[in-house]
Structures are given as structure tokens and as C-alpha cells.
Backbone of each chain as ProteinMPNN parsed JSONL, in Angstrom:
{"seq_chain_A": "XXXXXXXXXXXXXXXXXXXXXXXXXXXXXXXXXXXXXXXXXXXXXXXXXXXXXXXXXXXXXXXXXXXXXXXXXXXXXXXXXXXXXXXXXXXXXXXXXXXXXXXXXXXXXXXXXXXXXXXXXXXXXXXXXXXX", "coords_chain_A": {"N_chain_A": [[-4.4, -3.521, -12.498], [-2.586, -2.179, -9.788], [-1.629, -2.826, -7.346], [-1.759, -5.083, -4.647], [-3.459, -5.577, -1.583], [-3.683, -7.876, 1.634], [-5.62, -7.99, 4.141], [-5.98, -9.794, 7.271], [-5.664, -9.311, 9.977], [-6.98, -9.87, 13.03], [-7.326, -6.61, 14.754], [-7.617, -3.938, 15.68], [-6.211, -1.021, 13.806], [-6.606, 1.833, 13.863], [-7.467, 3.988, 16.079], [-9.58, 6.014, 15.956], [-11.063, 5.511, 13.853], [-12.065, 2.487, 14.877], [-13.427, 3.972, 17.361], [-15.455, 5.242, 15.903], [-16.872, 3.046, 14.509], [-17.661, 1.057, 16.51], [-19.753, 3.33, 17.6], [-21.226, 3.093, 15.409], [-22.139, 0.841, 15.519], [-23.898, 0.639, 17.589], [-23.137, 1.119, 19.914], [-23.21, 3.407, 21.698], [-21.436, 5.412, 23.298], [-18.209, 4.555, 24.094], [-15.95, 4.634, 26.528], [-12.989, 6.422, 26.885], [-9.766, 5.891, 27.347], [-6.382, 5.143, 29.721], [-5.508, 2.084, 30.134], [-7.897, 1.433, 31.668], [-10.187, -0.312, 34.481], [-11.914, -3.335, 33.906], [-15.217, -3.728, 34.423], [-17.057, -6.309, 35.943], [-16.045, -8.511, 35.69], [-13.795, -11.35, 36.972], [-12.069, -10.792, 39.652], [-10.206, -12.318, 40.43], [-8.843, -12.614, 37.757], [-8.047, -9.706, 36.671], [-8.998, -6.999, 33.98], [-7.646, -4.366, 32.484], [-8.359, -1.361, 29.678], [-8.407, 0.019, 27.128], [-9.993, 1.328, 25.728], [-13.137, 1.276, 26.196], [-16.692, -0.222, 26.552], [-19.258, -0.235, 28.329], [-21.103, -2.571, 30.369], [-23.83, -2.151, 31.177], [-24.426, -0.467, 29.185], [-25.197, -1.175, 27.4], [-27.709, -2.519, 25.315], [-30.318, -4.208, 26.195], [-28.86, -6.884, 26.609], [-27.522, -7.692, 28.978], [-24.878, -8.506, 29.471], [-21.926, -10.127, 30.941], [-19.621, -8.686, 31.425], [-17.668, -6.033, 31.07], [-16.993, -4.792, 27.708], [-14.019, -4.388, 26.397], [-10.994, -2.778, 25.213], [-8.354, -3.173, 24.103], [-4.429, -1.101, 24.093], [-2.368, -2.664, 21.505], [0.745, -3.438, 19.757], [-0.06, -3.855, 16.948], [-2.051, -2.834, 17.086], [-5.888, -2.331, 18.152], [-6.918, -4.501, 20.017], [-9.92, -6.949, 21.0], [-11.324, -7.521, 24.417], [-12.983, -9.567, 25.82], [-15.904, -11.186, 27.2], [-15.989, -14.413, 27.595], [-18.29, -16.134, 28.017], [-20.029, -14.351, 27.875], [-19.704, -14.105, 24.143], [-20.491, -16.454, 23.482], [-22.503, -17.107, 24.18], [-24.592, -14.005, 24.462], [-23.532, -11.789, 22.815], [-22.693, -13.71, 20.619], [-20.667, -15.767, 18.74], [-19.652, -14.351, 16.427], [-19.122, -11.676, 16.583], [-16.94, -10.273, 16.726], [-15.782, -10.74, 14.358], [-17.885, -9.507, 12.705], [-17.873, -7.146, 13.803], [-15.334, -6.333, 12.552], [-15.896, -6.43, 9.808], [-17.559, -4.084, 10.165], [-15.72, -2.159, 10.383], [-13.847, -2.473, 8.323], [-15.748, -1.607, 6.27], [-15.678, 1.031, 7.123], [-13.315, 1.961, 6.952], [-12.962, 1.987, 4.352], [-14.824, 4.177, 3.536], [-13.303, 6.322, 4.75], [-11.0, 6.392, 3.488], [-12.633, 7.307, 0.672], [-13.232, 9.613, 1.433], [-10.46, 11.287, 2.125], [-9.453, 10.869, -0.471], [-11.015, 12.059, -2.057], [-12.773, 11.26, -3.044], [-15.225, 9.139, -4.909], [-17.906, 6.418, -3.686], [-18.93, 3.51, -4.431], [-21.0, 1.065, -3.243], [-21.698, -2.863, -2.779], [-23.517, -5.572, -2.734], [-22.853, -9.038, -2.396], [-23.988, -12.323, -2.027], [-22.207, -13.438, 0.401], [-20.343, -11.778, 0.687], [-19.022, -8.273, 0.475], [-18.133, -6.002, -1.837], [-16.856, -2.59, -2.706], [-16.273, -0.31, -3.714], [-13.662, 2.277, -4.33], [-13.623, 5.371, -6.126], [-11.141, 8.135, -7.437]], "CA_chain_A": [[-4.13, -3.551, -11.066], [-0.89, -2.112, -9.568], [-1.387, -3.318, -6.163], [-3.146, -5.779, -4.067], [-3.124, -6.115, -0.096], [-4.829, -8.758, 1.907], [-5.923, -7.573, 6.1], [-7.024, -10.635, 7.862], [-5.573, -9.139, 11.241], [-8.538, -9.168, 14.615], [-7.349, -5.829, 15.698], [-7.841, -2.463, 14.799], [-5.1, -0.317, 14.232], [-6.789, 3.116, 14.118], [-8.64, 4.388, 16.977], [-10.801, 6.95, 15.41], [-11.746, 4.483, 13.074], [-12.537, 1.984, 15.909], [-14.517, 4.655, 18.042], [-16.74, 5.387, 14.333], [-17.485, 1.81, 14.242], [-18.142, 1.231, 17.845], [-20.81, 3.871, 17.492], [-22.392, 2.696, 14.213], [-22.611, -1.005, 15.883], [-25.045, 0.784, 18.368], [-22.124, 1.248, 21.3], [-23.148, 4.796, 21.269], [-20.654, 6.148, 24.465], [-17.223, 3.929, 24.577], [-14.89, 5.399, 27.191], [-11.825, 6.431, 26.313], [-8.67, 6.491, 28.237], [-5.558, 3.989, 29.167], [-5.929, 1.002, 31.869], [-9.543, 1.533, 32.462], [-10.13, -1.421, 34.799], [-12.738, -3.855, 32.962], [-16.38, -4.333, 35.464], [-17.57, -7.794, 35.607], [-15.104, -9.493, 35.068], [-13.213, -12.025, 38.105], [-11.101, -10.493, 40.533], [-8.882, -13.357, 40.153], [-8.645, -12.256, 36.935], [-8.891, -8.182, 36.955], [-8.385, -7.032, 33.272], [-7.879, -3.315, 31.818], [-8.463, -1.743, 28.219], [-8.052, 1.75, 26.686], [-11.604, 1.535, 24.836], [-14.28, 0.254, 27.207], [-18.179, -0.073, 26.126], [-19.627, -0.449, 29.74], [-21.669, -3.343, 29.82], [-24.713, -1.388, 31.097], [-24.968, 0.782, 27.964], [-25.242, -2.207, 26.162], [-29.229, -2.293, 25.409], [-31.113, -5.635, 25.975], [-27.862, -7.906, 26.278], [-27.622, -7.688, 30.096], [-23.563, -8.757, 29.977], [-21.506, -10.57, 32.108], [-19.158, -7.997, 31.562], [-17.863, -4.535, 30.632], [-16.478, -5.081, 26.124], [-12.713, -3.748, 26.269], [-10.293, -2.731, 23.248], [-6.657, -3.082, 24.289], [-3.6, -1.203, 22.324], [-1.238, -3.304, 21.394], [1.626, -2.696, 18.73], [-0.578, -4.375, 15.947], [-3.845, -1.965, 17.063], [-6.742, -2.487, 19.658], [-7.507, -6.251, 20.406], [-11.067, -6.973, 21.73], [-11.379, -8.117, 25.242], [-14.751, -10.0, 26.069], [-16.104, -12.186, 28.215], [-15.937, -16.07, 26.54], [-19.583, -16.482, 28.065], [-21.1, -12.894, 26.564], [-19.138, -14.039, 23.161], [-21.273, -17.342, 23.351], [-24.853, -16.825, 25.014], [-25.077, -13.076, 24.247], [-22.994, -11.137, 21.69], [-22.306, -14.238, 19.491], [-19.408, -15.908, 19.019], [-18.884, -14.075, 15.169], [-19.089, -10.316, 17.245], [-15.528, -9.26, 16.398], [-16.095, -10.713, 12.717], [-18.877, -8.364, 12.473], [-17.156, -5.75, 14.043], [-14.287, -6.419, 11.241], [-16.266, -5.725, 8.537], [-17.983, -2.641, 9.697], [-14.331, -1.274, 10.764], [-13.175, -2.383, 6.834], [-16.485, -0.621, 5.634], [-15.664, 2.432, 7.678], [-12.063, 2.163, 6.103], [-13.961, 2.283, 2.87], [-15.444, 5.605, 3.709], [-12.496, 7.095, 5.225], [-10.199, 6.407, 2.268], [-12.857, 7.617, -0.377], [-13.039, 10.877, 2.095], [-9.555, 11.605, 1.982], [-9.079, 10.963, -1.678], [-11.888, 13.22, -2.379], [-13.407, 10.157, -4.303], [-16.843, 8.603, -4.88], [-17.966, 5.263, -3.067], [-20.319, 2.398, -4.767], [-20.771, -0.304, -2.183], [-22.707, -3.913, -3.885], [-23.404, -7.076, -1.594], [-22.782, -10.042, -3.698], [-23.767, -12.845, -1.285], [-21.714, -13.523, 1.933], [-19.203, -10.838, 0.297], [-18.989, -7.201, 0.188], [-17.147, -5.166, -2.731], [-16.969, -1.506, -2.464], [-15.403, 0.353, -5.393], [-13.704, 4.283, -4.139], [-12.915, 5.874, -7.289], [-10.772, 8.96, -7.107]], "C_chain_A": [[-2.664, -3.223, -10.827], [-0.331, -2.641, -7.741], [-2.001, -3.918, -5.23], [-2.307, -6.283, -2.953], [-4.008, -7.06, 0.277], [-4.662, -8.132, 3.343], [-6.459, -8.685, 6.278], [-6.973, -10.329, 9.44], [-6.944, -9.285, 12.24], [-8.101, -8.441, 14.778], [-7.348, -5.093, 15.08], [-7.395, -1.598, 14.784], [-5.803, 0.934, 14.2], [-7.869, 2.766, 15.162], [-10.229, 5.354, 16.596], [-11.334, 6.296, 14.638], [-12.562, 3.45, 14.129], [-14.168, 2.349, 16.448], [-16.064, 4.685, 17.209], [-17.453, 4.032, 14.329], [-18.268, 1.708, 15.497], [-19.126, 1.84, 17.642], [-21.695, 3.478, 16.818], [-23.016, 1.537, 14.5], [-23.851, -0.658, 17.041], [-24.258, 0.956, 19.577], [-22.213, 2.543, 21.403], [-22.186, 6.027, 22.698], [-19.305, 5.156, 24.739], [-16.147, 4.634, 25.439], [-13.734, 5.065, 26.999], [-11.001, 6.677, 27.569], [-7.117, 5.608, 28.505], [-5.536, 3.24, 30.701], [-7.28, 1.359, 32.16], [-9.517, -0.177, 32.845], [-11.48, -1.678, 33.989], [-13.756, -3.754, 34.63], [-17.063, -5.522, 35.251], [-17.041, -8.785, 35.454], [-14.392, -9.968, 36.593], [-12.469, -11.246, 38.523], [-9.877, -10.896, 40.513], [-8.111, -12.785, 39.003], [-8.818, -10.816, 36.468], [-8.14, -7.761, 35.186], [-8.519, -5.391, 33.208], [-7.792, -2.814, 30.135], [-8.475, -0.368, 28.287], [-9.276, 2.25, 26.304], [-12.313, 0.729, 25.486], [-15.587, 0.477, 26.841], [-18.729, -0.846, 27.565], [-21.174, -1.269, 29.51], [-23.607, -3.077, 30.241], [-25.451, -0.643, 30.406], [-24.55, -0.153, 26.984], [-26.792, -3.124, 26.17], [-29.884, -3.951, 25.139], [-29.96, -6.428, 25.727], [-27.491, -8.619, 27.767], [-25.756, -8.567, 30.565], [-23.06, -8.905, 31.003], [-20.384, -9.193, 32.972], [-18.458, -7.145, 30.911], [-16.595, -5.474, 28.896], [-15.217, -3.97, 26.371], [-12.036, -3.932, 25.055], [-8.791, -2.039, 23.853], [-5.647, -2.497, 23.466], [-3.037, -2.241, 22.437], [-0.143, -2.944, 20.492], [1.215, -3.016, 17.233], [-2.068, -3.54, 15.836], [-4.503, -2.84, 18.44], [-7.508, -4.066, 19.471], [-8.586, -6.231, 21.2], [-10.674, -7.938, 22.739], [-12.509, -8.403, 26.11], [-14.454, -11.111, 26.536], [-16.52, -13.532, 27.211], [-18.003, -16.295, 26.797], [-20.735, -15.624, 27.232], [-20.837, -13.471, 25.323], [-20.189, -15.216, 22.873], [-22.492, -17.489, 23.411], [-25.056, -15.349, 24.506], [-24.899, -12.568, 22.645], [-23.228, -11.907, 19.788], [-20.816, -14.194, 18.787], [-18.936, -15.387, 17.503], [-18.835, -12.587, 15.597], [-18.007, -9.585, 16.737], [-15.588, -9.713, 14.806], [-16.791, -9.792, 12.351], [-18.479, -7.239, 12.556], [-15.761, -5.178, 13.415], [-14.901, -5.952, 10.194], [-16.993, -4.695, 8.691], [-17.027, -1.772, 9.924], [-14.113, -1.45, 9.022], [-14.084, -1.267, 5.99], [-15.873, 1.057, 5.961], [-14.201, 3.409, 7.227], [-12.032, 3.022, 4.887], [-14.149, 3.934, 2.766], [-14.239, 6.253, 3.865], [-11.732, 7.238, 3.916], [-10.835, 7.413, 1.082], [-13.228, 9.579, 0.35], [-12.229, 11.691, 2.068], [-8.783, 11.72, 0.927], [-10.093, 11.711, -2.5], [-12.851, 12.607, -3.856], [-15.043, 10.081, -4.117], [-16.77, 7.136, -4.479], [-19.321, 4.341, -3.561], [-20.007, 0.764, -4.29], [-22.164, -1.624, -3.029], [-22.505, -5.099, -2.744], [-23.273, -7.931, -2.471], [-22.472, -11.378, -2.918], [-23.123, -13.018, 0.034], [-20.437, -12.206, 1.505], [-19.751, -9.387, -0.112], [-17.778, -6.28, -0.635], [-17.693, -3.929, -2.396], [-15.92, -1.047, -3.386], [-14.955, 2.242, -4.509], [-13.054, 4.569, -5.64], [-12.591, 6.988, -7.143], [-9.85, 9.549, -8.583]], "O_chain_A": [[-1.72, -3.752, -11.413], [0.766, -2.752, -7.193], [-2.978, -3.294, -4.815], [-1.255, -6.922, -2.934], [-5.012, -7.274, -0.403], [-3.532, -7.774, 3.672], [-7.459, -8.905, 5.595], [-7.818, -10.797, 10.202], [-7.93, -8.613, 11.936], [-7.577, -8.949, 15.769], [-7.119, -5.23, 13.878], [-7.806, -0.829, 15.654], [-5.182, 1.433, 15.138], [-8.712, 1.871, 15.233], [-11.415, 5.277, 16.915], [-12.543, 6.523, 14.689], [-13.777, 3.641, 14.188], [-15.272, 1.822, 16.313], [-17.202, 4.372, 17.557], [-18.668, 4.017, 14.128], [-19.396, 2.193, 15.583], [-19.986, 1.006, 17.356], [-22.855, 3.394, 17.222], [-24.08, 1.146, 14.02], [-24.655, -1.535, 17.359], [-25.026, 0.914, 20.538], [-21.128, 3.078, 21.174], [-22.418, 7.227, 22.842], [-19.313, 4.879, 25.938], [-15.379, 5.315, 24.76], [-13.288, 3.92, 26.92], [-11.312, 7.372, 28.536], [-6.564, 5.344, 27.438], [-5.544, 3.654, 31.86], [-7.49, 1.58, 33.353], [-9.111, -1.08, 32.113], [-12.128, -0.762, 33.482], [-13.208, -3.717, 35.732], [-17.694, -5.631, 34.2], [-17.514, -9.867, 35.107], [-14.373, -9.084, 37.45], [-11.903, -10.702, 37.574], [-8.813, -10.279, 40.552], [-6.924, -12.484, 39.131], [-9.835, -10.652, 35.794], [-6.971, -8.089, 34.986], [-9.473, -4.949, 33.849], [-7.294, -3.587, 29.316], [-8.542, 0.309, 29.313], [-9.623, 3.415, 26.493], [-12.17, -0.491, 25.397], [-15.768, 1.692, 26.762], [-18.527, -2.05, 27.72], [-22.106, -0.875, 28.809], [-24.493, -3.719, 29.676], [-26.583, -0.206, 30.616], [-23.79, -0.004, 26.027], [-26.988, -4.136, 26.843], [-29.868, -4.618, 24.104], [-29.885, -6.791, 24.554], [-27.216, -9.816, 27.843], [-25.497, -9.061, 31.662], [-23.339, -8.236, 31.998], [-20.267, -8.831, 34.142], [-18.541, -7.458, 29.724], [-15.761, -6.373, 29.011], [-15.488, -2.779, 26.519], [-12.222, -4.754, 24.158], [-8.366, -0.89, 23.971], [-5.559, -2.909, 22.31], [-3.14, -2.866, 23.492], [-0.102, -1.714, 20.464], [1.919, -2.589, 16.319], [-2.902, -3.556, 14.931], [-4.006, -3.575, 19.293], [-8.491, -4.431, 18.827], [-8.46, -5.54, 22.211], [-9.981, -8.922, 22.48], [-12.929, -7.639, 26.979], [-13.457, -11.832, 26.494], [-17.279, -13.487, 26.243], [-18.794, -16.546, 25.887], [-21.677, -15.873, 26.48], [-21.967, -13.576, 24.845], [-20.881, -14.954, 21.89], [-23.334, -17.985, 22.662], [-26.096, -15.42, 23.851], [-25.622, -12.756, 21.666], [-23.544, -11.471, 18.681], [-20.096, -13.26, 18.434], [-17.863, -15.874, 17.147], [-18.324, -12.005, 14.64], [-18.105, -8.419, 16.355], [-15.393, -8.788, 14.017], [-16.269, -9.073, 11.498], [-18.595, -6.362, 11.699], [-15.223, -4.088, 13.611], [-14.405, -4.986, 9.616], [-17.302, -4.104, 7.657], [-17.285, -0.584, 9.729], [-14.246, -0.391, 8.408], [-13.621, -0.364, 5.293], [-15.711, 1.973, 5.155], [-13.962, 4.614, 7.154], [-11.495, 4.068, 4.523], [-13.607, 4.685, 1.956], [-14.019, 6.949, 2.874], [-11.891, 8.284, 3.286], [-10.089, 8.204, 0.506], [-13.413, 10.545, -0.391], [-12.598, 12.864, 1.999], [-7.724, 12.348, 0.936], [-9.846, 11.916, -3.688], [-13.305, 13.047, -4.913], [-15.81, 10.746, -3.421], [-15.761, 6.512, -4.806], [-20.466, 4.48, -3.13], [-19.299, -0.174, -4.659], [-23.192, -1.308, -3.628], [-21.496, -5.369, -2.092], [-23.641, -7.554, -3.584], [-21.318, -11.804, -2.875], [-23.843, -12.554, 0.918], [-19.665, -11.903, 2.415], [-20.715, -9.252, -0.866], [-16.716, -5.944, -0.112], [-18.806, -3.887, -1.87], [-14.832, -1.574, -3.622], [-15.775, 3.117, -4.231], [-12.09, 3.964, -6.11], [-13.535, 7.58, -6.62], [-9.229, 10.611, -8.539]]}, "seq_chain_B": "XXXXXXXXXXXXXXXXXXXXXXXXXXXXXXXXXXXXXXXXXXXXXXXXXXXXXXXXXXXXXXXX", "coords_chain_B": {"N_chain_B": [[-9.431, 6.855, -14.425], [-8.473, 6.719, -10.908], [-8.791, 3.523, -8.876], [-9.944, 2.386, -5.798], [-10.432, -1.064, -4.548], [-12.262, -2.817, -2.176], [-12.892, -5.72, -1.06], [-14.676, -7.539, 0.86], [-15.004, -10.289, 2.859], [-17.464, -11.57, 4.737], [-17.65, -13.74, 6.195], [-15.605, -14.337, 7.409], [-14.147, -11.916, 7.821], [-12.091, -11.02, 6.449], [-10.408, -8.709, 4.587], [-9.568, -7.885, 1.356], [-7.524, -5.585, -0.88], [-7.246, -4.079, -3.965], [-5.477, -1.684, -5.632], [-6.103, 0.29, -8.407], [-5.397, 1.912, -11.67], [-3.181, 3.391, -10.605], [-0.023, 4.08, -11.426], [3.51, 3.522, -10.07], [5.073, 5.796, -7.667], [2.854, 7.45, -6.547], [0.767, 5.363, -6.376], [2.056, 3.756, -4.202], [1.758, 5.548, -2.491], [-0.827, 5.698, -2.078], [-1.253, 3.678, -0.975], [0.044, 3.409, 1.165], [-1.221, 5.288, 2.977], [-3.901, 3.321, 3.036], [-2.613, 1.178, 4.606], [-2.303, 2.929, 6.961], [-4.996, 3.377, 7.888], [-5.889, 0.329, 7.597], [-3.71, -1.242, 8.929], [-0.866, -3.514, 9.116], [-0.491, -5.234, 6.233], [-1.66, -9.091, 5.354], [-0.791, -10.224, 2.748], [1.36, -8.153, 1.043], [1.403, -6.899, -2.183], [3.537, -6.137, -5.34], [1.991, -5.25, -8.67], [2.272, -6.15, -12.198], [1.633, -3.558, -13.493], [2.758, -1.664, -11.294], [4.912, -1.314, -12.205], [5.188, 0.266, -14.533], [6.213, 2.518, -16.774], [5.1, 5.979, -16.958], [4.498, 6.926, -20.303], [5.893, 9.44, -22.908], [5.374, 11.197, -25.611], [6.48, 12.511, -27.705], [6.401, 15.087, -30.572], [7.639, 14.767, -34.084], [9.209, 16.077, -36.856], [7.232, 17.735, -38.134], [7.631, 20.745, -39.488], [6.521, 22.963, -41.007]], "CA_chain_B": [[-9.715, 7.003, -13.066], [-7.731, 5.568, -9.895], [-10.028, 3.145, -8.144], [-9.262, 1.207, -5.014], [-11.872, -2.257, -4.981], [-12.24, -3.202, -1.645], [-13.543, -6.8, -0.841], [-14.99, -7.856, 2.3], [-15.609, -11.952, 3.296], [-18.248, -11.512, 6.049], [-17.742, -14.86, 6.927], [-14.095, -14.448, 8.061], [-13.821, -10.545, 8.037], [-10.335, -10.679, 5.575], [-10.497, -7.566, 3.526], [-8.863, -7.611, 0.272], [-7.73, -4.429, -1.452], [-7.1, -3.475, -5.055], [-5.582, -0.351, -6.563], [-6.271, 0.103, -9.9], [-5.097, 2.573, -12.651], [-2.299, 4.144, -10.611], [1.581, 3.388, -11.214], [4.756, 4.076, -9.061], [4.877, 6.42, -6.135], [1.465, 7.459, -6.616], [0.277, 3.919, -6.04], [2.429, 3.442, -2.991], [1.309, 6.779, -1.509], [-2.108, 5.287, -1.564], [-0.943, 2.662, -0.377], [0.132, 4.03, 2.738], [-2.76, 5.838, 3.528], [-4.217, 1.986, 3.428], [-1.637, 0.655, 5.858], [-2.759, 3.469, 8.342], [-6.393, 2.959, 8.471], [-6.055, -1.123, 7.778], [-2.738, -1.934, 9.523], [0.001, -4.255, 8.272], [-1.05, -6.409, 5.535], [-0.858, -10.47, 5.56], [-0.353, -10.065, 1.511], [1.251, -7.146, -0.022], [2.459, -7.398, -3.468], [3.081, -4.775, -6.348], [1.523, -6.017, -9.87], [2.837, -5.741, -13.827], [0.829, -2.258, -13.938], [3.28, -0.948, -10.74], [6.248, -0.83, -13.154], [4.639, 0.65, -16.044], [6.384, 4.135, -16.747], [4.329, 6.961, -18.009], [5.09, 7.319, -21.387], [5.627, 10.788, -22.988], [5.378, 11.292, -26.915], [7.19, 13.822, -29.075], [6.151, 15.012, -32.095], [8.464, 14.671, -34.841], [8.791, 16.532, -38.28], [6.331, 18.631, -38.45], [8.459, 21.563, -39.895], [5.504, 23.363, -41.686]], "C_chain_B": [[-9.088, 6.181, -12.044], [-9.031, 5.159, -9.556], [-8.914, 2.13, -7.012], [-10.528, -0.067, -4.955], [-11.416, -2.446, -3.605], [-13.279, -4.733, -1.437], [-13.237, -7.409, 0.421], [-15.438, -9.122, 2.571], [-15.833, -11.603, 4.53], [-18.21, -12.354, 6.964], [-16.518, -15.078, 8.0], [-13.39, -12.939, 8.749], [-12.222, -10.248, 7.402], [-11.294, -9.873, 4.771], [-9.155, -7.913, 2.634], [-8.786, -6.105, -0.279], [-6.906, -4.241, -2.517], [-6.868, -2.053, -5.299], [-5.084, -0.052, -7.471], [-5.869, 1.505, -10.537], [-4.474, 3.598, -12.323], [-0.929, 3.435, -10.584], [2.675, 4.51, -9.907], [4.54, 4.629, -7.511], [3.84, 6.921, -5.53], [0.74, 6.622, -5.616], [1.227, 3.875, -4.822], [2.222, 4.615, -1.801], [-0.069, 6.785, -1.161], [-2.297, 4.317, -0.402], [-0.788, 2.325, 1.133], [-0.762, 4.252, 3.675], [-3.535, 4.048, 4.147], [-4.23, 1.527, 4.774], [-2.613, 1.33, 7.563], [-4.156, 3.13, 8.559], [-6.425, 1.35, 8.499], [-4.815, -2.048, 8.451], [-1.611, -2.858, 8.533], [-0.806, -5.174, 7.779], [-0.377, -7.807, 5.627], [-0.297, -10.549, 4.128], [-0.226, -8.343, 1.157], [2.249, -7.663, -1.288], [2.256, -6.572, -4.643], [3.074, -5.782, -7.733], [2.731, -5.296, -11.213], [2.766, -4.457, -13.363], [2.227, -1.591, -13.193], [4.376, -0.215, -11.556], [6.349, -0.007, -14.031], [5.644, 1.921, -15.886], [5.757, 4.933, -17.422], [5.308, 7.299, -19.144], [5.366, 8.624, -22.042], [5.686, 10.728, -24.601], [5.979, 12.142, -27.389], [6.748, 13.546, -30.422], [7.645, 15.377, -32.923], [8.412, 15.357, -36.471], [8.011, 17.558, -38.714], [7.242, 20.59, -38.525], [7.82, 23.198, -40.949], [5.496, 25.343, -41.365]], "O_chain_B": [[-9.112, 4.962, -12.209], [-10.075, 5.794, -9.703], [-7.85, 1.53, -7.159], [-11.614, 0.256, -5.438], [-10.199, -2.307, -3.487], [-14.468, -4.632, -1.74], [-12.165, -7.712, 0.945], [-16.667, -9.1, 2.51], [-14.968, -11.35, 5.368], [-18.515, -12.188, 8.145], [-16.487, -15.739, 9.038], [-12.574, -12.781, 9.658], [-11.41, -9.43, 7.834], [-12.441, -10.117, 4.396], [-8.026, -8.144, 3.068], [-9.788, -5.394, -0.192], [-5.712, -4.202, -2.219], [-7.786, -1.237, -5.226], [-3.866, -0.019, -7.644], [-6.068, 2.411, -9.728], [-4.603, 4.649, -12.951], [-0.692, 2.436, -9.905], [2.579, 5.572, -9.291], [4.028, 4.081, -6.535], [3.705, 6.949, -4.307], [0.277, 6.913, -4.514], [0.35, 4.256, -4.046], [2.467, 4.55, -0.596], [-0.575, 7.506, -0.302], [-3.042, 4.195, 0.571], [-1.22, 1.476, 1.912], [-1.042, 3.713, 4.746], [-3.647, 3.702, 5.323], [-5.08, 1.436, 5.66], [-3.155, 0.815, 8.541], [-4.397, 2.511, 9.595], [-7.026, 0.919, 9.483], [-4.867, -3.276, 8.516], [-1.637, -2.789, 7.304], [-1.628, -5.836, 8.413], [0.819, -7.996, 5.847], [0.85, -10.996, 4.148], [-1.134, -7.521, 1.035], [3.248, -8.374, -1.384], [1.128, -6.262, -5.025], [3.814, -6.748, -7.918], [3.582, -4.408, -11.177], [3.772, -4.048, -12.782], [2.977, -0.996, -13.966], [4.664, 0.981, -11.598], [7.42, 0.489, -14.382], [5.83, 2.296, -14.728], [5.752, 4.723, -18.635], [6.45, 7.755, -19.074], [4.671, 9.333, -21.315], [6.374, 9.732, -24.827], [5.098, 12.977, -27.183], [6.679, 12.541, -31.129], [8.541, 16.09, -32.471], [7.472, 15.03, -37.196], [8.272, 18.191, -39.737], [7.286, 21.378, -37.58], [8.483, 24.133, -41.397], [4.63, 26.049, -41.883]]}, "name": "protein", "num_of_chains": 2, "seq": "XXXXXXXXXXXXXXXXXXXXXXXXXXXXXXXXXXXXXXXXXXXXXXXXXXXXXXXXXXXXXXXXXXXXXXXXXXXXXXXXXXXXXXXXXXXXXXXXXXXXXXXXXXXXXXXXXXXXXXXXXXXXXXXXXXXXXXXXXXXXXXXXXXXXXXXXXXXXXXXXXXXXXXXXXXXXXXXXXXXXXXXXXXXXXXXXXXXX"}
């Protein structure tokens, strides 16, 4: 071994990576842009997000309101409704959506190193080997 | 063969990442790459292996 990182960050510093995931999770249209106001969400409270999955084109979940993905200077922070996160989505949603962003990492890396990829479940844990 | 090992805890979503059987600038040019698709790490840390220097051999004597 010559080098070992650990990621536990919530946010997701690439976008194109993001978007890839987003899609694969079944979000198959997230609008892109910067300040998109959020829909559904309080007045009182009016939020905007750069990456919006409109809570309409979110199939059999019937959301309170529209799934936003903020930049920030650390990457795109999810911005969801506390009640969707509880009654709908499930409050491990952005966990989930962590490890198919790390998978998608996975891919990208063994893409760009013009490697080979052997992915193994091994209980609650996923190894993935790129060899290049 | 370089390999990178990625390891994924589903339960928490921390990725670990390993890269194996490259030294020096190499290894930190992978490294990079990393960074950009996984962001700043909470652990980075370079191992024994990083230091290693490729060795080079000379032959000797052979005068034949």
C-alpha cells in the first residue's frame, strides 16, 4: 500500500458524477442550473438549489417537496424535506445516495485509468478492486 | 499491477481508498484524480511503500 484516504464527507463534490448517480437512483431528469427556487417547500422558508429533482418526477413517492443539491465549497449538499426524509424517501436516502456516488467514483476512476473493475459485496460492505 | 481497493460501509456511506503497487509521484497523481471525483479526504496518509525508490541494477564484470 502507498496510500490510503478515508471520504466520510455528505456532499458531492463533482457534478457530473452527481447528475450519473441521480439518474442511476431512478431521478431520470434533474434540472440543472443556479438558484432554482425549491416547489413545496414553506414560503416562510423559500429555499433554492443548483440540482433540483422535481418532486413530481419522483414515481410513487408523492413528496412534500421538490429534492435540491446545493454548491457549496465542499460540493453539492442535499436539500430535502425532514418529513419526505422520514415518511417517504427514508431517513438513510443520502447514505444510499453516498454509496452509489462512491460506486460511480469507482467506475469513473477505472475509466480514466484505462483499468479493469471487480466489484464483491461482503455483507453491509462493498469492496471494489480498479486495477490499472 | 497498480490497483486502487475501494471500500464502501453502506451503513454510514465512508469510503475508504487504497492505492496499491504505485510509489512517488505516480501515486500522488492518482491520488489527485481521487480528490477530484471524492473531494477532500477526512484521512490522508502516505504509507512505507510511498518512499520506496525504484531501484535500478547494473551489471558488473562481465568483460567477456
Amino acid at each position: 500500500m502507498s496510500k490510503y484516504m478515508t471520504f466520510e464527507s455528505q456532499s458531492f463534490p463533482n457534478r457530473e458524477l452527481l447528475i450519473d448517480t441521480l439518474v442511476e437512483c431512478g431521478f431520470a431528469s434533474p434540472t440543472q442550473g443556479t438558484d432554482i427556487p425549491l416547489e413545496g417547500w414553506d414560503k416562510r422558508n423559500p429555499r433554492t438549489a443548483d440540482i433540483v429533482i422535481r418532486r413530481g418526477d419522483v414515481n410513487g413517492q408523492s413528496l412534500l417537496g421538490d429534492i435540491g443539491f446545493q454548491k457549496t465549497a465542499k460540493g453539492y449538499v442535499a436539500i430535502i424535506d425532514d418529513l419526505d426524509l422520514a415518511y417517504r424517501l427514508g431517513k438513510d436516502f443520502v447514505i444510499r445516495l453516498q454509496n452509489s456516488y462512491h460506486e460511480a467514483a469507482a467506475r469513473k476512476m477505472a475509466k480514466t485509468l484505462g483499468g479493469t473493475l471487480v466489484k464483491e459485496r461482503v455483507g453491509k460492505t462493498i469492496k471494489i478492486r480498479v486495477k490499472f | 499491477m497498480a490497483e486502487i481497493e475501494f471500500t464502501i460501509d453502506t451503513e454510514t456511506g465512508k469510503c475508504e481508498t487504497q492505492i496499491n503497487g504505485i510509489q512517488g509521484s505516480a501515486c500522488e497523481k492518482t491520488a489527485q484524480q481521487l480528490r477530484q471525483v471524492l473531494g477532500a479526504p477526512t484521512t490522508d496518509r502516505k504509507t512505507a511503500e510511498f518512499h520506496i525508490k525504484p531501484q535500478t541494477k547494473r551489471r558488473v564484470g562481465s568483460n567477456e
